[in-house]
C-alpha positions as CSV (number, residue, x, y, z in Angstrom):
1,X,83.8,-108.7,-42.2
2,X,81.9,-107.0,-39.6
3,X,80.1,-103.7,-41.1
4,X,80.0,-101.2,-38.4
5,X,81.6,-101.8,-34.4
6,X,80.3,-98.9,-33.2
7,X,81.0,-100.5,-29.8
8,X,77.4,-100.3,-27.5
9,X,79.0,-100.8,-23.7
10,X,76.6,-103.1,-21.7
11,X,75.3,-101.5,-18.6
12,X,76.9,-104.0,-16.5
13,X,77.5,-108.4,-16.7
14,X,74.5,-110.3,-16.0
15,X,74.9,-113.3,-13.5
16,X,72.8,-115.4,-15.7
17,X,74.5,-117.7,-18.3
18,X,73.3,-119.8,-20.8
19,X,74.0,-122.8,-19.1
20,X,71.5,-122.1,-16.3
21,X,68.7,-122.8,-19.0
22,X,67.4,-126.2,-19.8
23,X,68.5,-124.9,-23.6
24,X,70.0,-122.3,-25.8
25,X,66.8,-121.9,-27.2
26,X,64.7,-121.7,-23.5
27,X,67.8,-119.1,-23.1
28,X,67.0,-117.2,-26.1
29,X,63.2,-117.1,-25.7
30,X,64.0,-115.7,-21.8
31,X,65.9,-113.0,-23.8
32,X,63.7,-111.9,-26.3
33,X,60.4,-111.8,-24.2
34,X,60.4,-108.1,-24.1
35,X,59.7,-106.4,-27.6
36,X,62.8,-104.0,-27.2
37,X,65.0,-106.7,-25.5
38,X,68.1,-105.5,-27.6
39,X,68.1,-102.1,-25.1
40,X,68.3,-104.3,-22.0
41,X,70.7,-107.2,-23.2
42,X,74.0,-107.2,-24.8
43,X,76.0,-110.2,-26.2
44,X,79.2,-108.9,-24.4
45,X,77.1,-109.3,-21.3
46,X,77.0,-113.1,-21.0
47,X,80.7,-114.8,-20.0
48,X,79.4,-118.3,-21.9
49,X,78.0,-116.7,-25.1
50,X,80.9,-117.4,-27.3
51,X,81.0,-121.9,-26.2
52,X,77.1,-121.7,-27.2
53,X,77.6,-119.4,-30.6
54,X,77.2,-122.5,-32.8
55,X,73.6,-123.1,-31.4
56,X,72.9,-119.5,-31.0
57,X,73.2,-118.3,-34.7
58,X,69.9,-119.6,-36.0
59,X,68.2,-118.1,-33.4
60,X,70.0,-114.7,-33.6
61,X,69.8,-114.6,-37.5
62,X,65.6,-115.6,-37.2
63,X,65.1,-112.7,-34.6
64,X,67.3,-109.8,-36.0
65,X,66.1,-110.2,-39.6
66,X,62.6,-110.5,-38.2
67,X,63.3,-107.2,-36.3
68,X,64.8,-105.5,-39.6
69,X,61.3,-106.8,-41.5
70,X,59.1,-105.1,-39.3
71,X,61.3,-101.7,-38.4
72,X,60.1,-102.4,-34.9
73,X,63.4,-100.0,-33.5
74,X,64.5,-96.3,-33.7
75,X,67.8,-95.9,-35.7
76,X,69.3,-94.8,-32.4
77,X,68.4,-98.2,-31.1
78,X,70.0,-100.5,-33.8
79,X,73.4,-99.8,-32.9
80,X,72.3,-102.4,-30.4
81,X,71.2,-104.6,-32.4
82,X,74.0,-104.9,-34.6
83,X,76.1,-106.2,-31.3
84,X,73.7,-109.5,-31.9
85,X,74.6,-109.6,-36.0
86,X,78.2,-109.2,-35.4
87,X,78.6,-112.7,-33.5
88,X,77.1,-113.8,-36.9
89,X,79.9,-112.2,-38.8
90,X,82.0,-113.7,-36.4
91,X,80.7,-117.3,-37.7
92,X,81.2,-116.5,-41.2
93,X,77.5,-116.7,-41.4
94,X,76.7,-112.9,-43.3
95,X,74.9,-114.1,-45.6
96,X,71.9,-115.2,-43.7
97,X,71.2,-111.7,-42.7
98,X,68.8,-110.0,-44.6
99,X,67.7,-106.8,-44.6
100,X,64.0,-105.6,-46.3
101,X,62.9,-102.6,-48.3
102,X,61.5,-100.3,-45.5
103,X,58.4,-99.7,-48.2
104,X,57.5,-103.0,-50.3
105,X,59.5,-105.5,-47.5
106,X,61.5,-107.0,-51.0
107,X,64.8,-108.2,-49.9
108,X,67.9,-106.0,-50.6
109,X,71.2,-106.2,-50.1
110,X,72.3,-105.5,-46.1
111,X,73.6,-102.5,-45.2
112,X,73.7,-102.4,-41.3
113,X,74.6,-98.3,-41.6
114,X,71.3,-97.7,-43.0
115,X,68.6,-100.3,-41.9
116,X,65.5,-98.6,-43.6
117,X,66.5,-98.3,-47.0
118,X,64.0,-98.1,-49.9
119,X,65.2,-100.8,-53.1
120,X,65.7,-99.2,-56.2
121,X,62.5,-100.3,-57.5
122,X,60.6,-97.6,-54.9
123,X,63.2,-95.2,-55.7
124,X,61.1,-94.8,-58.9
125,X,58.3,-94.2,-57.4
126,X,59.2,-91.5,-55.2
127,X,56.8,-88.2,-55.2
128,X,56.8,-84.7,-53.3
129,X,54.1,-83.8,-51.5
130,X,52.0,-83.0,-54.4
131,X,52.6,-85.7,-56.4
132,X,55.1,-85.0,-59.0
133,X,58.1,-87.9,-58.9
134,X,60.9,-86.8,-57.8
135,X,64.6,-88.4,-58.2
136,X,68.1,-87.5,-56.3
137,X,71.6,-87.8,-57.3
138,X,74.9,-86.0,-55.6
139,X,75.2,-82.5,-56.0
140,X,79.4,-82.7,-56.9
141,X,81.3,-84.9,-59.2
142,X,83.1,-86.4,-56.5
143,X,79.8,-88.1,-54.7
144,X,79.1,-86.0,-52.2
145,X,76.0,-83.2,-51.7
146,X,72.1,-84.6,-52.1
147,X,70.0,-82.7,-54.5
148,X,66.7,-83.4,-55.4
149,X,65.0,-82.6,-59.1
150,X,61.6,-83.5,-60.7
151,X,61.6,-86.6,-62.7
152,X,61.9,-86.1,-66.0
153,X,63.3,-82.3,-66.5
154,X,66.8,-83.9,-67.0
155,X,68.1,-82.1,-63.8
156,X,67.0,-78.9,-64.7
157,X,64.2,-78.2,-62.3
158,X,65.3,-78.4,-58.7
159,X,63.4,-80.3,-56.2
160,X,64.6,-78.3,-52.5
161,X,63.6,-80.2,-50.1
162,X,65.1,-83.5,-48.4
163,X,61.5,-85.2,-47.8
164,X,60.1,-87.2,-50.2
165,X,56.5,-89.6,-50.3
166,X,55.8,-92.7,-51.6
167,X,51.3,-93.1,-50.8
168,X,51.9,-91.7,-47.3
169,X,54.8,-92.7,-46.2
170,X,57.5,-90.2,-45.3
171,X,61.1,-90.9,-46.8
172,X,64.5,-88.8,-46.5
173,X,67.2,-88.5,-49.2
174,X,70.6,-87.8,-47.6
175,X,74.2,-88.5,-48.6
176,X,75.8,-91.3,-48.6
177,X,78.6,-91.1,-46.2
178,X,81.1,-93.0,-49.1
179,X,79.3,-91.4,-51.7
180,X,75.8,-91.7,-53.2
181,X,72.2,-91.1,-51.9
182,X,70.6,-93.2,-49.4
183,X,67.2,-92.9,-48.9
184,X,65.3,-94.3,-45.9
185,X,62.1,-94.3,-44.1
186,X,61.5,-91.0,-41.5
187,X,60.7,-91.9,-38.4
């Protein structure tokens, strides 16, 4: 099952097709030469992608997971991205995308709506900005609203802001859009 189609509409077809390479992978490595070669190329874009899929998959699931390791993309951008996973959902093959903690790089489980997570592990070790640790749960009972309180004071002492720190990096807790709080790295 493909999480999210937000459907990305390539700019325009590319006359290029994979068979004009000496191999998928010379194809792939012509791709992926830029550092943000997701913006410029779309899988929708090449009429012979679907015939070379089988070959393709390795490749695609090496470079996206290596992309979601290294947060080297804007949340914006990953929408893109995501075009290159779903051919991988397509092949049954989910399970060999991963997806990192955006502040210890541990594996956790993928969630293509929110690529910067933090595991739950780092969730304990959230602060504000001077220090104090910090926790957030939903504001209702039904799962929705994002409150923040100081660790400890068993929900009693609020904690206003969305902005939270683990060393010096800047994370923000949100609602999660099915319920929940998500919190991710600020970019």
């Amino acid at each position: 099952m493909k999480f999210f189609q937000r459907l990305v509409k390539p700019k325009e077809n590319i006359e290029t097709k994979i068979s004009d390479f000496e191999s998928v992978a010379s194809f792939w490595k012509f791709i992926t030469q830029k550092d943000k070669w997701y913006l410029e190329y779309l899988p929708q874009q090449f009429d012979d992608l679907k015939s070379k899929l089988q070959e393709l998959a390795p490749l695609i699931i090496e470079t996206t997971n290596d992309l979601r390791y290294n947060l080297n993309f804007k949340n914006d951008d990953y929408w893109r991205i995501i075009q290159w996973d779903n051919l991988i959902f397509d092949l049954k093959l989910e399970d060999k995308l991963k997806q990192y903690c955006s502040n210890c790089k541990n594996e956790i489980r993928l969630l293509q709506r929110h690529p910067k997570l933090i595991c739950k592990d780092c969730k304990n070790n959230l602060t504000s900005s001077d220090g104090r640790k910090v926790e957030f749960f939903n504001s209702e009972a039904l799962g929705y609203g994002c409150q923040g309180y100081y660790s400890e004071t068993n929900q009693i002492e609020r904690y206003d802001y969305d902005e939270c720190y683990i060393d010096s990096k800047i994370f923000v807790a949100k609602e999660g859009r099915f319920g929940g709080i998500i919190i991710e790295l600020k970019e």
